[in-house]
Backbone bond lengths (Angstrom), bond angles and torsions (degrees), N, CA, C in turn:
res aa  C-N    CA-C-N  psi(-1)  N-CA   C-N-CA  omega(-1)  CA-C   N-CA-C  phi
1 X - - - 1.445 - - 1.521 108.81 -
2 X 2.010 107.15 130.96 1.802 94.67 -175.07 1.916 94.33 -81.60
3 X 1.561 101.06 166.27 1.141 83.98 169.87 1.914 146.67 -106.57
4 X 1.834 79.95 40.28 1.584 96.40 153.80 1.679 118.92 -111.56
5 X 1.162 97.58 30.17 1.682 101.49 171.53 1.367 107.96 -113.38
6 X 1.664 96.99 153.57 1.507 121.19 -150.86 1.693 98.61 -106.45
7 X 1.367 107.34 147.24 1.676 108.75 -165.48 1.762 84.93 -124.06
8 X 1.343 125.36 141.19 1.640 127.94 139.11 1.215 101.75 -89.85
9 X 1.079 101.31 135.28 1.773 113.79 160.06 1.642 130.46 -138.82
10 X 1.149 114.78 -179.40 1.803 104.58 -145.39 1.510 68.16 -144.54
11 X 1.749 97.49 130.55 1.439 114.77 145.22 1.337 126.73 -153.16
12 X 1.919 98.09 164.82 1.404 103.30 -143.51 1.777 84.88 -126.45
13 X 1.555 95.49 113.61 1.656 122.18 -162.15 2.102 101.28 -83.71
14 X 1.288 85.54 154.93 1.756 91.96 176.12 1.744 114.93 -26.27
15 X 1.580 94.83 -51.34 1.539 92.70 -160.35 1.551 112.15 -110.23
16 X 1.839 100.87 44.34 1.498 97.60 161.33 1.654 106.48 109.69
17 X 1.725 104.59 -59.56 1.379 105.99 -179.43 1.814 129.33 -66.90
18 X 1.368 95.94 159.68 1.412 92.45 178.70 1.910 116.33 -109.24
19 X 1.398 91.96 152.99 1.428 100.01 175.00 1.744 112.97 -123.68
20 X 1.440 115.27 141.47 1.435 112.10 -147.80 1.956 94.14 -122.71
21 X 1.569 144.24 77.24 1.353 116.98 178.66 1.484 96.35 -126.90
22 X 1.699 89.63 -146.26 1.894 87.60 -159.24 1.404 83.58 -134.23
23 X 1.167 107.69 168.07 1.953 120.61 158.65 1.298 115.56 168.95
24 X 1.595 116.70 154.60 1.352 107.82 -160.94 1.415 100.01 -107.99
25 X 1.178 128.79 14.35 1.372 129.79 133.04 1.537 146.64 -113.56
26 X 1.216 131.08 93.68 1.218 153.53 -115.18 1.334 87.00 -88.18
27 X 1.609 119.75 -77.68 1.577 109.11 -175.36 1.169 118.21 -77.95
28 X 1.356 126.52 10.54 1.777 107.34 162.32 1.740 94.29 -89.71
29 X 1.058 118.70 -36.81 1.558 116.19 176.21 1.682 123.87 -34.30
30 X 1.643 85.08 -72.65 1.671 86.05 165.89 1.836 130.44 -64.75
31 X 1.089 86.81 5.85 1.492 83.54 -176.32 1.431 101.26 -106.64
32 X 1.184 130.73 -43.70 1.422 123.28 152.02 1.573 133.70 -19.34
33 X 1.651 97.12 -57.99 1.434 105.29 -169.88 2.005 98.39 -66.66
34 X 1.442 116.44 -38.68 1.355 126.91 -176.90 1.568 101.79 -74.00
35 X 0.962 131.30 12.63 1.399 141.27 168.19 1.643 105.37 46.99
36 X 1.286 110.04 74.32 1.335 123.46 -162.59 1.727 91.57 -134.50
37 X 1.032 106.47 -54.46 2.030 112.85 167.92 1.607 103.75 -110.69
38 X 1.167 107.26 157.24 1.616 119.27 176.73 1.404 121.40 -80.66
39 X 1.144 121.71 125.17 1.625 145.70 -155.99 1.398 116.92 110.45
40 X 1.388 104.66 -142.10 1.794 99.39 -159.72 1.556 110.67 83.85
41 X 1.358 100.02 158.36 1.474 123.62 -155.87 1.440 102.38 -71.35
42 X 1.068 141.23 165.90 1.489 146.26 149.27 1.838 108.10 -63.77
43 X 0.936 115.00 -44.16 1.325 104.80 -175.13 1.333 134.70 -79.29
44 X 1.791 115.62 -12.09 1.180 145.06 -160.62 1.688 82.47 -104.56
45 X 1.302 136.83 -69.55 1.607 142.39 165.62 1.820 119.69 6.66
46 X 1.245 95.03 -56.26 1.720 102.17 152.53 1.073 144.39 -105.80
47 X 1.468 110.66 13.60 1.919 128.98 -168.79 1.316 79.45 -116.50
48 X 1.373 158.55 59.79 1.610 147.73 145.76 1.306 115.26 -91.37
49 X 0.781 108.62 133.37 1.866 146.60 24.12 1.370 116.06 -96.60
50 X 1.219 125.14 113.59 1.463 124.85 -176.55 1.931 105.78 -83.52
51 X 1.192 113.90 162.78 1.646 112.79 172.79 1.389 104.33 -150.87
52 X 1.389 102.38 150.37 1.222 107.77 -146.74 1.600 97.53 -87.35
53 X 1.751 140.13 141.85 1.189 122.38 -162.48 1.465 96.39 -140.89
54 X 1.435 131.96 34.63 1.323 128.31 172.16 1.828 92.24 148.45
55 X 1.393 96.14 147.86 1.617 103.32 159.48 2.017 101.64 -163.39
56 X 0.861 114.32 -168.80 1.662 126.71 -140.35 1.520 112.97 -156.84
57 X 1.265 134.82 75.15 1.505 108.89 178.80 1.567 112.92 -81.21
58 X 1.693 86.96 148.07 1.628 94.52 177.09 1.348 103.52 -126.35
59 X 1.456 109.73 169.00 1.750 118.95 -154.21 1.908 106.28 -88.49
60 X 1.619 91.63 -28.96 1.720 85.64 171.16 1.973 100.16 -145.67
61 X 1.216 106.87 174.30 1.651 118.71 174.86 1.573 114.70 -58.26
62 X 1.339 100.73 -25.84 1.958 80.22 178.01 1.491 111.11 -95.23
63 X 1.458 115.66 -27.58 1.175 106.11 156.63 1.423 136.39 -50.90
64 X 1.570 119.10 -24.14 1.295 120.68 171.81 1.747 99.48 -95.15
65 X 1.051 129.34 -8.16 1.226 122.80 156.01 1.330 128.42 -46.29
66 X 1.864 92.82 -59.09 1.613 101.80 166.97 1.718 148.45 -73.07
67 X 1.606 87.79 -9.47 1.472 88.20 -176.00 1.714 93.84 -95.15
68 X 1.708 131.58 -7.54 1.019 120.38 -154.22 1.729 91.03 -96.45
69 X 1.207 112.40 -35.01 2.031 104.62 158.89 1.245 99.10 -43.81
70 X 1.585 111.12 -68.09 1.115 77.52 -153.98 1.686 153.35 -95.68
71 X 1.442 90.30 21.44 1.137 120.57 164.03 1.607 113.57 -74.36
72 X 1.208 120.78 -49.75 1.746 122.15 172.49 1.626 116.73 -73.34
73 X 1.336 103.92 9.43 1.508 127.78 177.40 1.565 120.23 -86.27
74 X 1.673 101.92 -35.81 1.465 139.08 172.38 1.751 112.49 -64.71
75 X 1.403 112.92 143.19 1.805 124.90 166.44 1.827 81.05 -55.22
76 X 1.771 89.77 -168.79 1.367 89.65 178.27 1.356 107.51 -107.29
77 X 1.364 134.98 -12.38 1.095 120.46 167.08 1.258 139.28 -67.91
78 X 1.711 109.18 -28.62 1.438 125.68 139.90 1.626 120.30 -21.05
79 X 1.470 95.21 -76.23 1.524 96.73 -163.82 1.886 118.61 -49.33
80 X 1.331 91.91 -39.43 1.829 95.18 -172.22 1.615 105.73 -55.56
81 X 1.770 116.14 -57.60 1.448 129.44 159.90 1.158 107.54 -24.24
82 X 1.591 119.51 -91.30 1.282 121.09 167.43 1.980 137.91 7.91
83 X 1.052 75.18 -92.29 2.127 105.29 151.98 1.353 110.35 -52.53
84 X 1.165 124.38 -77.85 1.743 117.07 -176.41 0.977 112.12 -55.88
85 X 2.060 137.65 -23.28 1.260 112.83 -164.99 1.765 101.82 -94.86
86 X 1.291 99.21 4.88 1.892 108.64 -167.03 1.279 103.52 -100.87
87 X 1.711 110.77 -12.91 1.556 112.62 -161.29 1.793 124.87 -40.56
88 X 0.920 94.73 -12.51 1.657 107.56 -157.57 1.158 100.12 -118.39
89 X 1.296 116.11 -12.47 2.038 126.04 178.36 1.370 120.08 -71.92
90 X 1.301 144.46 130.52 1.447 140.12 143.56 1.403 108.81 -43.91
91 X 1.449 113.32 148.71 1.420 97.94 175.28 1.780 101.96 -95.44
């Protein structure tokens, strides 16, 4: 991955639920949401420890824009399928 490429990624929070965003840095990302660095989502803030359960690189930001609708567009069993079967895909 260069490091101006954009990742979606899928995570699967303490209590079951999932959270679906993008960023072009993957482990400062997750470490945020696990409140390990400062930021992270509001909604992930009380679902800790989140783990990371699929992500996606894409070649620019609107492309990870778009697959990340439309992934939060998806039931939830969709989305994980979705993501894992692309895992290895450019978007």
């Amino acid at each position: 991955m260069t490091p101006d490429s954009w990742q979606v990624y899928l995570l699967e929070c303490a209590d079951g639920t999932l959270y679906c965003g993008i960023t072009c840095d993957m482990e400062r990302r997750l470490a945020q949401h696990n409140g390990a660095a400062p930021g992270g989502a509001r909604y992930t803030r009380g679902r800790r420890p989140v783990r990371l359960l699929a992500s996606r690189a894409c070649s620019c930001k609107a492309d990870a824009l778009r697959l990340e609708c439309a992934i939060k567009a998806k039931p939830r069993h969709a989305k994980i399928t979705f993501l894992l079967e692309g895992e290895k895909k450019q978007c």
